[in-house]
C-alpha positions as CSV (number, residue, x, y, z in Angstrom):
1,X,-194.2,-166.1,-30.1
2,X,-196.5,-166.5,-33.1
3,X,-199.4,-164.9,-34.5
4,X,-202.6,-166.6,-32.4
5,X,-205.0,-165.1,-34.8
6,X,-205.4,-163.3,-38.3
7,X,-207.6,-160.5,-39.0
8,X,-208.4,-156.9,-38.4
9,X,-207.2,-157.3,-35.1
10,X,-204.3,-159.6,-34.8
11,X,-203.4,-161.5,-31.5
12,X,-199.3,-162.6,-31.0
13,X,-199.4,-165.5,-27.8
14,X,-196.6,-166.2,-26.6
15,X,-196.1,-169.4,-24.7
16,X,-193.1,-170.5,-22.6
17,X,-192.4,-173.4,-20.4
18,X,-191.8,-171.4,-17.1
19,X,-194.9,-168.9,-17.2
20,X,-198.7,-169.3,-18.4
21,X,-199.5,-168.0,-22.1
22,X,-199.6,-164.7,-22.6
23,X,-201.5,-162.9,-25.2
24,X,-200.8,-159.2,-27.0
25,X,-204.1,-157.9,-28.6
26,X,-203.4,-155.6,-31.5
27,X,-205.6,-152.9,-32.7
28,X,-206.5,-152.5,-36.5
29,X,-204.4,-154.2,-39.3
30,X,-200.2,-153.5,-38.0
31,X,-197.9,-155.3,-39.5
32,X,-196.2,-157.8,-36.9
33,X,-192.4,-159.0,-37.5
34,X,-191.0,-161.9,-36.0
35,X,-187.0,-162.8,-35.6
36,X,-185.3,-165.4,-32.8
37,X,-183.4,-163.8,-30.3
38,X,-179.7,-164.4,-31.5
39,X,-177.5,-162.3,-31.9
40,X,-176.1,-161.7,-35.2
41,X,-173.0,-163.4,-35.4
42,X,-172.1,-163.0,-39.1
43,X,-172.2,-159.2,-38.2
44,X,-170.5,-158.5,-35.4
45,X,-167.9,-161.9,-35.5
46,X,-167.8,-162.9,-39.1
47,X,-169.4,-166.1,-38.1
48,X,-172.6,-168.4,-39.6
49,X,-175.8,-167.4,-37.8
50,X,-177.7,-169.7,-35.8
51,X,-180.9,-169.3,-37.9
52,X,-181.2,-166.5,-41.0
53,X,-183.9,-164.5,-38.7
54,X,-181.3,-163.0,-36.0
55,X,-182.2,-160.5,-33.3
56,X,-181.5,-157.1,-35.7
57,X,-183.5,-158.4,-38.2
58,X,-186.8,-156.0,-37.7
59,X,-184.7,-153.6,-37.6
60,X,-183.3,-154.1,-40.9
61,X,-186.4,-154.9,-42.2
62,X,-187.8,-151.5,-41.2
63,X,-184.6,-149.2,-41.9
64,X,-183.0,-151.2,-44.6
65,X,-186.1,-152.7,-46.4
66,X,-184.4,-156.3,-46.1
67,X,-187.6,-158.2,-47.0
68,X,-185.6,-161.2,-46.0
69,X,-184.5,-160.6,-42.7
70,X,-188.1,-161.5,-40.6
71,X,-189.5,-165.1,-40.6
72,X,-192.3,-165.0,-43.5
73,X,-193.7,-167.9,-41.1
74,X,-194.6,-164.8,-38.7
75,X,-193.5,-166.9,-36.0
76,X,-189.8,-166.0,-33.3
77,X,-188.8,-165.6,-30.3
78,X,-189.1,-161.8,-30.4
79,X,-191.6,-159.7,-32.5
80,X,-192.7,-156.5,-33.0
């Protein structure tokens, strides 16, 4: 998933090997968070995650304020 289009009205595509592209048409100016879909490791097995932009991460970001924890490239295997 990545962001398809900037603007007033943002568009997130989503593209995948098995199904045709999909598109999610946003409405005014939200602010779209993107993190792969691992699960964090480090937290729940005291282990190295995969990639720094684990599955929990928007949620962090939007309880915690952890500026760090979405991919700034607004790009991931699960947004929101």
């Amino acid at each position: 998933m990545h962001i398809a289009k900037a603007g007033p009205n943002p568009v997130i595509e989503l593209n995948h090997p098995q199904v045709d592209s999909r598109w999610l048409h946003c409405e005014g100016s939200p602010e779209l968070l993107f993190t792969e879909n691992d699960t964090n490791a480090q937290r729940l097995f005291g282990l190295q995650n995969p990639t720094p932009y684990v599955k929990d991460g928007i949620n962090n970001y939007v309880v915690h304020g952890a500026q760090d924890a979405v991919n700034p490239q607004r790009s991931g295997t699960k947004g929101g």
